[in-house]
C-alpha positions as CSV (number, residue, x, y, z in Angstrom):
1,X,-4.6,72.5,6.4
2,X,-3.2,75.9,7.3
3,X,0.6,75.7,8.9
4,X,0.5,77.8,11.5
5,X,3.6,79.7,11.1
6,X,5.5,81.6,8.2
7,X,8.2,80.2,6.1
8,X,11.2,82.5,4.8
9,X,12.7,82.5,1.6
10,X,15.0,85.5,0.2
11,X,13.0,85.4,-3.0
12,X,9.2,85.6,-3.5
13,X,8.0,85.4,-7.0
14,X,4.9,83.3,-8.4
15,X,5.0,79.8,-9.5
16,X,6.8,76.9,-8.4
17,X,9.4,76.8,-6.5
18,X,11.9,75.0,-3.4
19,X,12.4,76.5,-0.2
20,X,16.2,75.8,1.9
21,X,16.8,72.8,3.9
22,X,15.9,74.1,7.4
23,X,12.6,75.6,6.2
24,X,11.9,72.2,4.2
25,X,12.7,69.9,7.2
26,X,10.7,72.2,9.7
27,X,7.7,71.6,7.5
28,X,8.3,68.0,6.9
29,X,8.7,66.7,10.2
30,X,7.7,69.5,12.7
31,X,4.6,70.3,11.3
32,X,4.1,66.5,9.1
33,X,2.9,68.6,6.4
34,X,1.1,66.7,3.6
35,X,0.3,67.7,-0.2
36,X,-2.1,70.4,-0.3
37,X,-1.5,72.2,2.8
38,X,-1.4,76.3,2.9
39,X,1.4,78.0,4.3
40,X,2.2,81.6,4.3
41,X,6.3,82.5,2.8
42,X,7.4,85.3,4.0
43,X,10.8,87.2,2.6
44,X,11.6,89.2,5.3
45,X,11.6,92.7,3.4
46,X,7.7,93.6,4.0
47,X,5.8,91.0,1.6
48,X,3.8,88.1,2.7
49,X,2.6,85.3,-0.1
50,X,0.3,82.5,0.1
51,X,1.0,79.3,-1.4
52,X,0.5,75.8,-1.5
53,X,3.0,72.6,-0.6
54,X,3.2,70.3,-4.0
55,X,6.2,68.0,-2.3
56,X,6.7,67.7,1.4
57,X,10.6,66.9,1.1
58,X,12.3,67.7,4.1
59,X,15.5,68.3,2.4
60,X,13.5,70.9,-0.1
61,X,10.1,71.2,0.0
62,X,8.5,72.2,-3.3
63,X,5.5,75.1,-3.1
64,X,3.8,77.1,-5.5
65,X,3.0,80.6,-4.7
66,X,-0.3,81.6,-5.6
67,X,-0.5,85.2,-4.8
68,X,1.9,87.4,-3.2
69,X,0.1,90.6,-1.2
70,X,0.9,94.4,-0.9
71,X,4.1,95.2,0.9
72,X,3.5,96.6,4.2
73,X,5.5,100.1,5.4
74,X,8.8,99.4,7.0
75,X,8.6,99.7,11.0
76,X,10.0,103.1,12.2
77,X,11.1,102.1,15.7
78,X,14.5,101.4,16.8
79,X,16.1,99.4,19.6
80,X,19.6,100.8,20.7
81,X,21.1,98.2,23.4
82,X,24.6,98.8,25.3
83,X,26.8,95.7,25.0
84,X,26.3,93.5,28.1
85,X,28.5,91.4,29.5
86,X,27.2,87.9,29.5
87,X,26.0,87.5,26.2
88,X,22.1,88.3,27.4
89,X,21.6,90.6,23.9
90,X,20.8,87.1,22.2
91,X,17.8,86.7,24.4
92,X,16.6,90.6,23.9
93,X,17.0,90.1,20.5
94,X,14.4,86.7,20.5
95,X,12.0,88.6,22.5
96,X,11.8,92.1,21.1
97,X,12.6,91.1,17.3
98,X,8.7,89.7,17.8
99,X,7.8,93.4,17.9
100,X,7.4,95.7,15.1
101,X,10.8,97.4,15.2
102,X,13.2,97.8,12.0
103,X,16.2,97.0,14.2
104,X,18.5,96.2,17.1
105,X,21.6,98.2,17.2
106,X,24.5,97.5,19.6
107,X,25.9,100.3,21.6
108,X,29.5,100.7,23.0
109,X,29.4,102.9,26.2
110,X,31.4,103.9,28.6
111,X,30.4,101.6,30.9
112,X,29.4,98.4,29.0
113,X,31.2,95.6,28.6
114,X,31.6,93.1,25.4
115,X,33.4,89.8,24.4
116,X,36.2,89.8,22.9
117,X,35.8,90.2,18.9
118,X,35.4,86.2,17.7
119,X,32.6,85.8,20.4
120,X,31.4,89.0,19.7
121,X,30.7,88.3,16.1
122,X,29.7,85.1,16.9
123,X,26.8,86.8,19.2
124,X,26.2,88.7,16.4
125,X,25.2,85.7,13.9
126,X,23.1,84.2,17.0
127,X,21.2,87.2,17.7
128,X,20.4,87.1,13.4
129,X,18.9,83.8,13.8
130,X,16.8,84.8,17.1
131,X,15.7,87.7,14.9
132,X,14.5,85.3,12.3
133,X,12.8,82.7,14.1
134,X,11.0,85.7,15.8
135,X,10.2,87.0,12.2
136,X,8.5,83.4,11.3
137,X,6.3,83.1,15.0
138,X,5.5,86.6,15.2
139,X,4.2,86.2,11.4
140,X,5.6,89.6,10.6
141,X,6.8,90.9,6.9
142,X,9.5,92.5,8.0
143,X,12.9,90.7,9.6
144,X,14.6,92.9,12.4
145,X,17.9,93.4,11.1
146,X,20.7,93.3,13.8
147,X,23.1,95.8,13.8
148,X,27.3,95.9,14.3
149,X,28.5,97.5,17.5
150,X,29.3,101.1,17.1
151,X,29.9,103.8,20.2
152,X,27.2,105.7,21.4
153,X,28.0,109.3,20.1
154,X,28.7,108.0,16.6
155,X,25.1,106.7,16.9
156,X,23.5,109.9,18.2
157,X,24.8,111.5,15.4
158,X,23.9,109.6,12.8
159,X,20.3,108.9,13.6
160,X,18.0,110.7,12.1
161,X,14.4,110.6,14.2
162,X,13.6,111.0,18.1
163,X,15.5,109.4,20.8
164,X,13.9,107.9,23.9
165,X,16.4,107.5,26.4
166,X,15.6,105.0,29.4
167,X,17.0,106.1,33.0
168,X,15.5,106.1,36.0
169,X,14.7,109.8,37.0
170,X,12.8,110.0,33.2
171,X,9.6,111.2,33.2
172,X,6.6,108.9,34.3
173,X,4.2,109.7,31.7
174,X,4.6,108.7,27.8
175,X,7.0,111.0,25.4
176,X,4.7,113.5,23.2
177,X,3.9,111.0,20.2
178,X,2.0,114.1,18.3
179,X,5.3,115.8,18.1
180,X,7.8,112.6,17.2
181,X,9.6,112.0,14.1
182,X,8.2,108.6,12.6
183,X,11.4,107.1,13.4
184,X,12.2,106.7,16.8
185,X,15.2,105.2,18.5
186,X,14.5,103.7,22.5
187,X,18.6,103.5,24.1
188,X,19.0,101.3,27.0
189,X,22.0,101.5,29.2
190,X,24.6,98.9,30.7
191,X,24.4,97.5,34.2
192,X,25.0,100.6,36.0
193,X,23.1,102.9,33.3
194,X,24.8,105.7,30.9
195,X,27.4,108.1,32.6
196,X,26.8,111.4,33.3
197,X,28.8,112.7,30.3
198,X,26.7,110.4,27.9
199,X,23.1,111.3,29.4
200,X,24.8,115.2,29.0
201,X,25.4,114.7,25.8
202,X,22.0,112.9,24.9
203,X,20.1,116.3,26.1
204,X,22.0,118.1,24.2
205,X,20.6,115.8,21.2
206,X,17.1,116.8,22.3
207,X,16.4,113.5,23.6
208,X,13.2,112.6,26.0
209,X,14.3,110.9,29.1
210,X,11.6,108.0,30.0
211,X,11.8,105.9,33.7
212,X,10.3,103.1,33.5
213,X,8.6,102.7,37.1
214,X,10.0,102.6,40.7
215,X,11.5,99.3,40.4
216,X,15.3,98.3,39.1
217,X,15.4,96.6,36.0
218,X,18.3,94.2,34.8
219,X,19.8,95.8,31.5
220,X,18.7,92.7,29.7
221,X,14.6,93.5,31.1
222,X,14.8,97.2,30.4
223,X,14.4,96.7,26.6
224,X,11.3,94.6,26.6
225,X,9.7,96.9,29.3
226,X,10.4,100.1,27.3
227,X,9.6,98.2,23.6
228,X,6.0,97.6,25.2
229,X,5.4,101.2,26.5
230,X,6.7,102.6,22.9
231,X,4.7,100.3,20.9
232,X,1.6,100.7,22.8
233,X,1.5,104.6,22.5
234,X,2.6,104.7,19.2
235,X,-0.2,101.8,17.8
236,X,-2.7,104.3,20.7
237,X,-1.7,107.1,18.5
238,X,-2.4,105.3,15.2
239,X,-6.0,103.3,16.0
């Protein structure tokens, strides 16, 4: 039988080997694997490998990898979030690690609001496991990497592709893909959306301004909303 999910390990390499205790037990006793079965390993850096279960121990299930396939091309897209206030970037980071983005970095802005710095690195280490059950049910070969918290302009002037800037009086139609660095950063604002001096500064970076339709989205729901638009042009542009 085929599990129908991927497994991580930090490692990939052929022959015989044991995978960590909370991989081992979700095979033994989520999925009741049994000798023989297939199951795809997955380390998170852009390789996928089959291989097959030789001991179904829950504490450390023992596999041999049989063949281990061509990395695949890191993602090029970016998610830039402001800090929200009630902890909601653990729930982006579930849903939009599932998408084929390289990361989600955290943005201090003049109107966001954050935990204090325990909780916030605790949100931090939360959002990393989101990202990496997201890996394993999305079956991709590349983990979303969560990023520290670091203010806006330091980010804008560090990043070296296209920004996408969400805000409501963007433009309705999709930014020109043809013209587009392959990396590409989408920012989302805070409740209450970038200041006036940030969104100043941001065209002064060259950035394209996209609104995402008529209605008002919750800083949390702007992500997913602008991941899908993104992702959908840029896989139009590549079919």
């Amino acid at each position: 039988m085929q599990l129908d999910s991927n497994f991580f390990i930090e490692e990939l390499r052929l022959g015989e080997t044991f995978l960590n205790s909370d991989e081992s037990s979700h095979i033994a006793k989520s999925f009741r694997a049994r000798v023989g079965d297939s199951l795809v390993l997955c380390d998170g850096k852009g390789s996928l490998a089959e291989a097959e279960l030789l001991e179904p121990n829950p504490e450390a299930c023992k596999v041999v990898v049989k063949s281990i396939g061509k990395k695949e091309p890191q993602p090029k897209i970016h998610l830039a979030v402001s800090c929200l206030s009630d902890g909601s970037e653990e729930e982006i980071a579930f849903h939009a690690a599932q998408f084929p983005i390289a990361a989600i970095h955290l943005l201090r802005t003049e109107r966001s609001q954050e935990p204090k710095e325990s909780t916030l690195s605790k949100l931090r280490r939360r959002m990393e496991a989101k990202s990496l059950v997201a890996l394993k049910q999305s079956r991709k070969a590349w983990l979303t990497e969560i990023k520290a918290p670091v203010c806006l302009n330091e980010f804008i002037e560090n990043f070296r592709g296209n920004l996408i800037v969400c805000d409501k009086n963007g433009e309705t139609y999709a930014p020109p893909f043809s013209h587009l660095s392959p990396h590409i950063a989408i920012l989302t604002g805070p409740e209450g959306g970038f200041s006036p001096t940030e969104l100043d500064n941001l065209r002064a970076k060259e950035a394209f301004f996209l609104s995402l339709g008529r209605t008002r989205l919750r800083a949390s729901t702007a992500p997913l909303m602008a991941l899908g638009i993104v992702t959908f042009f840029c896989f139009a542009k590549t079919a």
